[in-house]
MARRO-827270 format. One line per 8 residues: their letters; for each residue x, y, z of C-alpha. Coordinates in nm, 4 decimals. Last residue first. Example, Ala and Ser with C-alpha at 12.3 -4.5 7.8 and 13.67 -1.06 7.14 Angstrom:
BEGIN
SA> 1.3670 -0.1060 0.7140 ~ 1.2300 -0.4500 0.7800
END
This chain:
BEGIN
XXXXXXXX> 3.3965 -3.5104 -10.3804 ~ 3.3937 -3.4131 -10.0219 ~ 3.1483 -3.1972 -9.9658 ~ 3.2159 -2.8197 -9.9414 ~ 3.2314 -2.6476 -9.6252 ~ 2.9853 -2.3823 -9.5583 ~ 3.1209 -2.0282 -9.5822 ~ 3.1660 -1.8230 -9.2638
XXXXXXXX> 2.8900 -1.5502 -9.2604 ~ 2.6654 -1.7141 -9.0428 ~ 2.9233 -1.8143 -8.7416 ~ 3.0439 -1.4273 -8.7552 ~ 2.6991 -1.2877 -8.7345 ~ 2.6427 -1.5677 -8.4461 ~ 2.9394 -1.4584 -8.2512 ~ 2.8670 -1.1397 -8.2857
XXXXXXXX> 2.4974 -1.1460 -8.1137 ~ 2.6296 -1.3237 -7.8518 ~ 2.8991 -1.0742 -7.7669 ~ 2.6242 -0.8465 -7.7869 ~ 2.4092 -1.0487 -7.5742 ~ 2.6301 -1.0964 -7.3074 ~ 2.7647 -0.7515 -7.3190 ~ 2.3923 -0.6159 -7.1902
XXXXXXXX> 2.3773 -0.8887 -6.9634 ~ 2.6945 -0.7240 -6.7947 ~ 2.5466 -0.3964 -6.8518 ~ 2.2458 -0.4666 -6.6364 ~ 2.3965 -0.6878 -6.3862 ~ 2.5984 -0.3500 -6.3578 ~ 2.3071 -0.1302 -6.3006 ~ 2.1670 -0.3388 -6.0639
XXXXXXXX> 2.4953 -0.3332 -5.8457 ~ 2.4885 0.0230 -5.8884 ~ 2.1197 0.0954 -5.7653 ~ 2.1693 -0.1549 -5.4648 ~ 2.0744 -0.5335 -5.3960 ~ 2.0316 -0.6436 -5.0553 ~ 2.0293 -0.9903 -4.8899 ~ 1.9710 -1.0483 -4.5635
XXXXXXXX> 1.6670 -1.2181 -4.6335 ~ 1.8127 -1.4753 -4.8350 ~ 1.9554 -1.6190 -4.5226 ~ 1.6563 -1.6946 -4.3124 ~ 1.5315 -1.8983 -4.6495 ~ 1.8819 -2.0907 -4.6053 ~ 1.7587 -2.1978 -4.2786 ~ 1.9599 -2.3034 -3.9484
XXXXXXXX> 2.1231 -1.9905 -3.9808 ~ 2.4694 -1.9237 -3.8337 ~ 2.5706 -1.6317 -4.0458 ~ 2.8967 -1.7771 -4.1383 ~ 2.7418 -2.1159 -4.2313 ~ 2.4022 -1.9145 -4.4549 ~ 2.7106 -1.7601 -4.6216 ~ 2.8901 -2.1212 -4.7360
XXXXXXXX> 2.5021 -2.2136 -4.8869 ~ 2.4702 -1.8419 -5.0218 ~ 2.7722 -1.8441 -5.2959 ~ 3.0639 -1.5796 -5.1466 ~ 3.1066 -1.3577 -5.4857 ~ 3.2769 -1.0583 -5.3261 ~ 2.8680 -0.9111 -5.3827 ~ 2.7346 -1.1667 -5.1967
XXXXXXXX> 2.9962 -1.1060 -4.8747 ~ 2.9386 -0.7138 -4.9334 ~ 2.5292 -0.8073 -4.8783 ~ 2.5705 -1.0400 -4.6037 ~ 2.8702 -0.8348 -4.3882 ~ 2.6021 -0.5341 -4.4516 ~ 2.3344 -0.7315 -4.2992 ~ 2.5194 -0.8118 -3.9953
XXXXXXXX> 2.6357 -0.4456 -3.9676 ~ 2.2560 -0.2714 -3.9845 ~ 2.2138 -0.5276 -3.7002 ~ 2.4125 -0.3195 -3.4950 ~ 2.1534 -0.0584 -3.4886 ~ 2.1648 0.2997 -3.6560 ~ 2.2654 0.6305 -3.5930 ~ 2.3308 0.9171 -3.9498
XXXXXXXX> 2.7187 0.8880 -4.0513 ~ 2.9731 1.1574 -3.8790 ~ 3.2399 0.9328 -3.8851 ~ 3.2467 1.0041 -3.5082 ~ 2.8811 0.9926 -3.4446 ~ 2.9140 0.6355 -3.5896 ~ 3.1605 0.5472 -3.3379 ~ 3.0031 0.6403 -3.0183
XXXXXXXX> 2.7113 0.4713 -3.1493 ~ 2.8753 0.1399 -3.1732 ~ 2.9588 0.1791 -2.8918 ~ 2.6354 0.2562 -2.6946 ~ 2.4961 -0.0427 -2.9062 ~ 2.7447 -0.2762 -2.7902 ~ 2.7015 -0.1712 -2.4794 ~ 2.3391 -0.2258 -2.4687
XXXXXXXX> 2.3634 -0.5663 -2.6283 ~ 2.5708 -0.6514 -2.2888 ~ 2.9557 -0.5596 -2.1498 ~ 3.0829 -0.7190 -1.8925 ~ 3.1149 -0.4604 -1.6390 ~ 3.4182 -0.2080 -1.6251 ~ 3.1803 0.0610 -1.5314 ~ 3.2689 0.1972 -1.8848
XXXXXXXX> 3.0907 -0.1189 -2.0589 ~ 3.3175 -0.4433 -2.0491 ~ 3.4197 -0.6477 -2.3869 ~ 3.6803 -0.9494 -2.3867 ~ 3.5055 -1.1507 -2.1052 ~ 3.8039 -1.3879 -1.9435 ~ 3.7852 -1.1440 -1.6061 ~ 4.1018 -0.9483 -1.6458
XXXXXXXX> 4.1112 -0.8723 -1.9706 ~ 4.3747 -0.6196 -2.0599 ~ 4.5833 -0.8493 -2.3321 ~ 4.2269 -0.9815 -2.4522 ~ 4.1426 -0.6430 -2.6097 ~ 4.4346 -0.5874 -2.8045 ~ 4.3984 -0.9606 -2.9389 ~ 4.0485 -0.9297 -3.0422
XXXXXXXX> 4.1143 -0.5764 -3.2227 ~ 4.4462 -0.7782 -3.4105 ~ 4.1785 -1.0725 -3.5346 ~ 3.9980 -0.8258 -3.6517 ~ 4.2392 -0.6701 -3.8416 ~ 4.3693 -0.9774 -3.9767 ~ 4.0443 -1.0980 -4.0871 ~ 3.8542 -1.3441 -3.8661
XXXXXXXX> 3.7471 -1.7406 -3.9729 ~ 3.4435 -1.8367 -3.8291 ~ 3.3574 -2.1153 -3.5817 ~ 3.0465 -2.1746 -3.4781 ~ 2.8175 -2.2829 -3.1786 ~ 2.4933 -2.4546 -3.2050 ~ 2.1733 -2.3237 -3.0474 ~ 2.1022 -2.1188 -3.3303
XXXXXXXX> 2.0411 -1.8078 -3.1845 ~ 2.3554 -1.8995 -2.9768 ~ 2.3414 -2.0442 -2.6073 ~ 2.2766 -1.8583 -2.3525 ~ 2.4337 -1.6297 -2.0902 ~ 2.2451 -1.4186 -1.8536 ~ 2.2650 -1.0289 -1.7325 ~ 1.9606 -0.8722 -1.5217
XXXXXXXX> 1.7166 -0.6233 -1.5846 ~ 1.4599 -0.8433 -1.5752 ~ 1.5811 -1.0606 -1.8544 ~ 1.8772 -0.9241 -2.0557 ~ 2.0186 -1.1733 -2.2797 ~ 2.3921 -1.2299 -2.3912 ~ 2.4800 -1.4601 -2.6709 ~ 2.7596 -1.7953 -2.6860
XXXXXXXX> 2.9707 -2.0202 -2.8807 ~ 3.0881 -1.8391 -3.1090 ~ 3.4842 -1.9796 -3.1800 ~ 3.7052 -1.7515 -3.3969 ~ 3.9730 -1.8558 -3.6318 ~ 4.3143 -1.7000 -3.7196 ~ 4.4400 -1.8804 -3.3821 ~ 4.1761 -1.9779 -3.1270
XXXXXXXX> 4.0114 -1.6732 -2.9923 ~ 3.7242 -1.8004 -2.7958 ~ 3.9248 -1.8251 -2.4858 ~ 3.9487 -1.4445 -2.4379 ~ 3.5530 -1.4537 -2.4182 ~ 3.2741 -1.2891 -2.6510 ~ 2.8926 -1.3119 -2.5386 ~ 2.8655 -0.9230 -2.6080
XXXXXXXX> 2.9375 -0.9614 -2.9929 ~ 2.7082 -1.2552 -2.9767 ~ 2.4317 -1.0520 -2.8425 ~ 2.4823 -0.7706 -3.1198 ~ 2.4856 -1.0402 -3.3795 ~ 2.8412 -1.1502 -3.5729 ~ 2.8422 -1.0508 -3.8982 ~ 3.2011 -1.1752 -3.9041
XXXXXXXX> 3.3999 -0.8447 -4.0816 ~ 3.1192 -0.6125 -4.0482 ~ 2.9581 -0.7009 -3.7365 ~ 3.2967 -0.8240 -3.5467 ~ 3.4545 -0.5462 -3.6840 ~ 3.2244 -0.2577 -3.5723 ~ 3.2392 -0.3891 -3.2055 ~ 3.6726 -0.4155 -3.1789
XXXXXXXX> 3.7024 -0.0573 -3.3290 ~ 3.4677 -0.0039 -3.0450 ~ 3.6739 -0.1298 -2.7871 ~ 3.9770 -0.0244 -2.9366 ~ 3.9459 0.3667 -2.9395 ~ 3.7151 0.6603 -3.0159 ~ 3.9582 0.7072 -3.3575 ~ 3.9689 0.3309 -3.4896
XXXXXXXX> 3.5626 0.3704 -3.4380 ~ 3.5900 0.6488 -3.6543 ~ 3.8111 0.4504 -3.9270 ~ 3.5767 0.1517 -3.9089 ~ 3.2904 0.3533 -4.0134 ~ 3.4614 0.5416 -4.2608 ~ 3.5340 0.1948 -4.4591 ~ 3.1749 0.1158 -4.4118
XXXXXXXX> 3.0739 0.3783 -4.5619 ~ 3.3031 0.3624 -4.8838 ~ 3.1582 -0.0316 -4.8599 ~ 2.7783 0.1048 -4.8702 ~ 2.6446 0.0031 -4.5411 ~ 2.2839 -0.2513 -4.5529 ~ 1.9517 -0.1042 -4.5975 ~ 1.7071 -0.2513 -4.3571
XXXXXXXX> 1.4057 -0.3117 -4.5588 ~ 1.0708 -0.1398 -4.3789 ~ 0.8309 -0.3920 -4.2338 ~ 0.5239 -0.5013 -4.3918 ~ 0.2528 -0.3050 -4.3066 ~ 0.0930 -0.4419 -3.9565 ~ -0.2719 -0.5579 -3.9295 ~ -0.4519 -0.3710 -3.6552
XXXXXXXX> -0.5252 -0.5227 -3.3003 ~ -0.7978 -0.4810 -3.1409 ~ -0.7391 -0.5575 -2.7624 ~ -0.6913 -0.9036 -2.5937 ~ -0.9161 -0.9083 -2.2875 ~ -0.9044 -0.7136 -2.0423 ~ -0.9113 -0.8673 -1.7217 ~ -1.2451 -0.8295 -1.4544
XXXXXXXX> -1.3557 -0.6543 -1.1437 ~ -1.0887 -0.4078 -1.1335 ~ -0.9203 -0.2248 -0.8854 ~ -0.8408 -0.5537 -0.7011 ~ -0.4574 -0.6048 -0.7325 ~ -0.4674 -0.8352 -1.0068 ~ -0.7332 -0.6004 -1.2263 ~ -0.4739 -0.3129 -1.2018
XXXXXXXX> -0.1793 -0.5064 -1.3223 ~ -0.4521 -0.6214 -1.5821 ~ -0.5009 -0.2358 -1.6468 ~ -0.1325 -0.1914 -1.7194 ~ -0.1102 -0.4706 -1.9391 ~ -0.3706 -0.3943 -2.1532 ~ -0.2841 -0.0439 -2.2181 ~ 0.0680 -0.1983 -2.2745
XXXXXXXX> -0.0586 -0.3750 -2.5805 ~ -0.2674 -0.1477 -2.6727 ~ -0.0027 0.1086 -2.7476 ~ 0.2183 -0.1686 -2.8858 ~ -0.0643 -0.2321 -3.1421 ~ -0.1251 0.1672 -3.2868 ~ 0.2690 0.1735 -3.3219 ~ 0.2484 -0.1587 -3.5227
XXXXXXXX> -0.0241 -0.0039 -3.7073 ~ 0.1397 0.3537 -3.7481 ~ -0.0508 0.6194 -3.5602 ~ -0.4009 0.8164 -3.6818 ~ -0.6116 0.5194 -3.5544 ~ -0.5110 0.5603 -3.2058 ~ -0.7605 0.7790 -3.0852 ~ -0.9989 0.5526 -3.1876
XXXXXXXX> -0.8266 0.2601 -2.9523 ~ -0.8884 0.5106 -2.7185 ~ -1.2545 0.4960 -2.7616 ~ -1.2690 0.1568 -2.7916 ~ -1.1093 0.1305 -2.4650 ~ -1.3612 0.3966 -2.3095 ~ -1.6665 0.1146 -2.4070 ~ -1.5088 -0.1326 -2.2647
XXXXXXXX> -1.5585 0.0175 -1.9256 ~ -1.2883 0.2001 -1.7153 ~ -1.5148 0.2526 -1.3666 ~ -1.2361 0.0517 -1.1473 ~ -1.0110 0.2847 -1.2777 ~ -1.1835 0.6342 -1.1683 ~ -1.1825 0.8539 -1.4391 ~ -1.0410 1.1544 -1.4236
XXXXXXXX> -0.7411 1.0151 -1.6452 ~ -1.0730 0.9245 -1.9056 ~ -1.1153 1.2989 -2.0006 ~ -1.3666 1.5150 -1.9326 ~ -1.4715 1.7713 -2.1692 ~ -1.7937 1.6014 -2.2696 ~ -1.9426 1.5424 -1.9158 ~ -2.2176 1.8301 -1.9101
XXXXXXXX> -2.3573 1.6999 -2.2286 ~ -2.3844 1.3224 -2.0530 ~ -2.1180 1.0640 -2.1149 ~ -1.8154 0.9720 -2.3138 ~ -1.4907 1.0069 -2.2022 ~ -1.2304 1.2036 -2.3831 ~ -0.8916 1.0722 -2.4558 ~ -0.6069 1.1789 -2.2411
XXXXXXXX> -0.5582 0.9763 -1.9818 ~ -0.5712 0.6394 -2.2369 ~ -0.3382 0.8370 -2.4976 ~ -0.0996 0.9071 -2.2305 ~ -0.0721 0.5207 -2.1181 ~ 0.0648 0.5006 -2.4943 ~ 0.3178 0.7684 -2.4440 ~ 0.4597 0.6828 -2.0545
XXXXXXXX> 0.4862 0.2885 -2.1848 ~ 0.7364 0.3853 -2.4572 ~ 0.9301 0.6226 -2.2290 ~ 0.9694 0.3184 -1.9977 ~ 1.0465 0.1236 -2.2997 ~ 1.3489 0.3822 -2.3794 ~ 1.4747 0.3895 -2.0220 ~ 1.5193 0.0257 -1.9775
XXXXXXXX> 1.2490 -0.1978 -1.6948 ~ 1.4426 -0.1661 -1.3621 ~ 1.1525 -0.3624 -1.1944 ~ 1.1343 -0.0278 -0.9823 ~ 1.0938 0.1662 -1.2971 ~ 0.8153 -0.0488 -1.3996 ~ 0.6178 -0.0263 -1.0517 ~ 0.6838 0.3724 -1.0769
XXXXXXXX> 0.4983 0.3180 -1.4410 ~ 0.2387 0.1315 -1.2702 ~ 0.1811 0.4045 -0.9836 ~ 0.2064 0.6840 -1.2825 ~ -0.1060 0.4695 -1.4941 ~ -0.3216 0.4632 -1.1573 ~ -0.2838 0.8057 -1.1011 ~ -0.3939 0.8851 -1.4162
XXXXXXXX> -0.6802 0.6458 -1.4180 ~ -0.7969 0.7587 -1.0660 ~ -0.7487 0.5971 -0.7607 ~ -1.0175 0.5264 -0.4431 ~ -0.9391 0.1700 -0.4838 ~ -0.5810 0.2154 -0.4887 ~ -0.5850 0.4345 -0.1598 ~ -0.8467 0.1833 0.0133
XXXXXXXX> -0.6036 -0.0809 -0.0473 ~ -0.3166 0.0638 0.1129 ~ -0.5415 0.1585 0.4109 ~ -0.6440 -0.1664 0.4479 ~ -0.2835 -0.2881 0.3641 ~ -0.1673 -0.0476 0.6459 ~ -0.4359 -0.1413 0.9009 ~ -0.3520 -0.5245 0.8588
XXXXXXXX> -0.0085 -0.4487 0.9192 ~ -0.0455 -0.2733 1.1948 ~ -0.3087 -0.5300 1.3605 ~ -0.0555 -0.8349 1.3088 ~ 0.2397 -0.5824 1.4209 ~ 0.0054 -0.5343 1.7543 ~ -0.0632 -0.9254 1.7641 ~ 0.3197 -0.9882 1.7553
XXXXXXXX> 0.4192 -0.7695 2.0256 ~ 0.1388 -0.9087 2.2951 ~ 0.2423 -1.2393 2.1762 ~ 0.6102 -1.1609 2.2347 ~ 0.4665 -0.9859 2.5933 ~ 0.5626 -0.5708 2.6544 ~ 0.1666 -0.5089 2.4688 ~ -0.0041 -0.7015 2.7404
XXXXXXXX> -0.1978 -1.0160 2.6286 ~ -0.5417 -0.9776 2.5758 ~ -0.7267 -1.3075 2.5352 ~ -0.9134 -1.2574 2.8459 ~ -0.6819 -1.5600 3.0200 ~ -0.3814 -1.3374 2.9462 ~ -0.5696 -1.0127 3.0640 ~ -0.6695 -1.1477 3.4022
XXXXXXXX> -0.2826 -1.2825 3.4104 ~ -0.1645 -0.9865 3.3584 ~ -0.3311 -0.8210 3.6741 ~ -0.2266 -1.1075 3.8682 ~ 0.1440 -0.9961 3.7552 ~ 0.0930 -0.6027 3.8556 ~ -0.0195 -0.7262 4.1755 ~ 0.3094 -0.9525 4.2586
XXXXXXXX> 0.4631 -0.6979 4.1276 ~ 0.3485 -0.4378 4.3866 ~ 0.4174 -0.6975 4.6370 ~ 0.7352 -0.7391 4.5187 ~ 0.8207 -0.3922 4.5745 ~ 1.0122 -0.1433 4.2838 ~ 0.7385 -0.1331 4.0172 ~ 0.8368 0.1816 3.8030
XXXXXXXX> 1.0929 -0.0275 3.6253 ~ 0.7784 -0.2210 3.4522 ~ 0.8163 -0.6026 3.5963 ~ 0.9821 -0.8573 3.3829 ~ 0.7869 -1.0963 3.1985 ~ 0.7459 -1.4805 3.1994 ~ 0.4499 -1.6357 3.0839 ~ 0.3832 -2.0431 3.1784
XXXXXXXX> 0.0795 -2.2110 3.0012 ~ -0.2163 -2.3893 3.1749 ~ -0.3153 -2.6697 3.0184 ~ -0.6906 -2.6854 2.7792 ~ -0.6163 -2.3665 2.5321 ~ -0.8527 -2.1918 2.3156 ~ -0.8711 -1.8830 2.5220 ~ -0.5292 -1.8484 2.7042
XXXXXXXX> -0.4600 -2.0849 3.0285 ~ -0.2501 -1.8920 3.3133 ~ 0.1142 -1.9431 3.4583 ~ 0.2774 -1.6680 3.5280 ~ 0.6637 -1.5852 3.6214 ~ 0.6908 -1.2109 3.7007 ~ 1.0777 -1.0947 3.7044 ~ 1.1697 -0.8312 3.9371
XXXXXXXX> 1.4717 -0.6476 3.7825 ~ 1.8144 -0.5018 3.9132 ~ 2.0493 -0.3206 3.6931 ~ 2.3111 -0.4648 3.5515 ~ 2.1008 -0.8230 3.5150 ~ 2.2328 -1.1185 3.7432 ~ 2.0378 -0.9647 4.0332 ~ 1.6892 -1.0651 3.9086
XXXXXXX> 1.4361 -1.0887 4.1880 ~ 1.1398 -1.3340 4.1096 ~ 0.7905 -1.2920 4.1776 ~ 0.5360 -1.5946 4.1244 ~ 0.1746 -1.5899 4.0182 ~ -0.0168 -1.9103 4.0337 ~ -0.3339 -2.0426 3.8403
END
């Protein structure tokens, strides 16, 4: 094996360069290493020293720190240390620290503010419940636990101290209890997964009351106060019944006339914005009111991207800002916050009671199910009232008519 000094002179500053040619462990031909010299070695000779010195530690497997192998094997080693020591830091966690680690994982993913809060107050039951052990144990809780000690037995515990909450509460919990301590399991701070969790049966869900029309007419004059873009949300769910996500998925090209085209919905998946199709899957065509029709046209004159809503970043807007605005303008007519479902079902329930039969409603809606349909529809004390009195007039006016029809005399035969 040879060692060969070379003077550089087309560098700025003069170099020696040290070409070497040496076989590594593992290797059968002898492979050719080129380094420069350290600036402190000035003489060829001393280079020429420096290089058999290299070549010792090339052949020894130990190439010098200055080489590209040399380089690579010491970020190989780094790297290795820092997931050792990574690891050892997880391992070495406790429950609560665990459980703020995940949530900081969430945050990162960009996972929304109000699920993030969701997550912090079921992972609080798990660090707060008590563990159970030995007398001298008792007031421990299970956040001072380490996590790769959490044992079935502490879950059923917390699921205890979950009892007093609603049932659907009581199954979110343990739903994200579950999924942060399979995050854990998948990084090696637990030896197994949990499996699914107890859950409780759920109490039918509450009936969304739709807008009374005196409130809906107050609705529409607040948002007509904050200003077009929400004037332009509140019509589209009372006057179309248009979902949240379809509200969001409107273009400039989708007004057509007197008629509007739906042909699309807005999803947020990881924190990012994507187009699909309709609920449905099939696009629709409604006709709009005048004044919707005129909120649609204001708002298409200042598009400048084809999308006819945008948040106050000027982004295209999502279910988020449909909700914001919406909110705007129910704090403005001073009614109590609610979602922009609460519109679709009120543009059902005023639509039944203007005497719209439920085939041509389940068509505006866009269901692909009548039955879907029916649940949308509310009945309120003075419409029952009135069905009431109406059948109440029925049957007097039915009750007359057979008095009279009794009283009048018989016709006499013909002789």
């Amino acid at each position: 094996m040879s060692v060969n000094v070379i003077e550089r002179t087309d560098a700025r500053t003069p170099r020696l360069q040290v070409v070497i040619w040496a076989v590594p462990p593992g290797k059968l031909k002898a492979e050719r290493y080129r380094y420069n010299a350290p600036r402190s070695i000035t003489s060829k000779s001393a280079a020429q020293r420096w290089g058999e010195q290299v070549r010792r530690e090339i052949e020894a497997g130990r190439p010098p720190p200055q080489s590209r192998e040399g380089r690579k094997k010491a970020t190989a080693e780094k790297v290795e240390q820092e997931a050792a020591a990574e690891q050892q830091r997880l391992a070495a966690m406790t429950v609560a620290e665990w459980c703020e680690e995940w949530e900081a994982n969430e945050r990162a993913r960009r996972v929304r503010e109000s699920s993030l809060i969701r997550r912090r107050q079921a992972l609080r039951y798990l660090c707060q419940t008590k563990q159970a052990g030995a007398a001298g144990e008792q007031g421990k809780v299970l956040g001072d636990k380490p996590v790769a000690q959490l044992s079935e037995l502490d879950l059923s515990r917390v699921q205890r101290e979950m009892e007093s909450l609603h049932s659907s509460t009581t199954n979110t919990y343990l739903t994200i209890v579950r999924a942060c301590l399979n995050a854990a399991h998948r990084l090696g701070l637990r030896p197994a997964l949990v499996g699914p969790l107890r859950v409780l049966r759920t109490e039918p869900p509450t009936e969304r009351v739709s807008l009374a029309e005196d409130d809906a007419e107050r609705l529409i004059a607040g948002a007509e106060a904050v200003g077009p873009r929400h004037l332009a949300v509140v019509l589209a769910g009372l006057d179309a019944g248009l979902r949240a996500s379809e509200i969001a998925g409107l273009q400039v090209g989708d007004i057509d006339g007197d008629d509007l085209h739906v042909r699309r919905s807005i999803a947020i998946i990881r924190g990012e914005r994507v187009v699909h199709p309709t609920k449905s899957g099939e696009p629709r065509t409604l006709p709009m009111s005048e004044r919707l029709a005129a909120a649609l046209r204001e708002l298409a004159t200042s598009s400048a991207d084809g999308w006819l809503l945008h948040d106050r970043l000027d982004r295209p807007a999502t279910r988020w800002t449909v909700e914001t605005l919406l909110d705007s303008a129910a704090r403005r007519a001073k009614l109590s916050p609610f979602g922009p479902h609460r519109l679709r079902h009120s543009f059902a329930t005023h639509a039944l009671r203007a005497g719209i039969d439920l085939e041509t409603l389940r068509r505006l809606l866009g269901h692909a199910d009548i039955k879907t349909t029916a649940e949308y529809l509310h009945s309120d004390p003075s419409t029952e009232r009135a069905a009431i009195s109406r059948l109440g007039a029925h049957r007097r006016g039915t009750a007359r008519d057979t008095a009279v029809t009794q009283a009048r005399p018989s016709p006499r035969p013909n002789a």
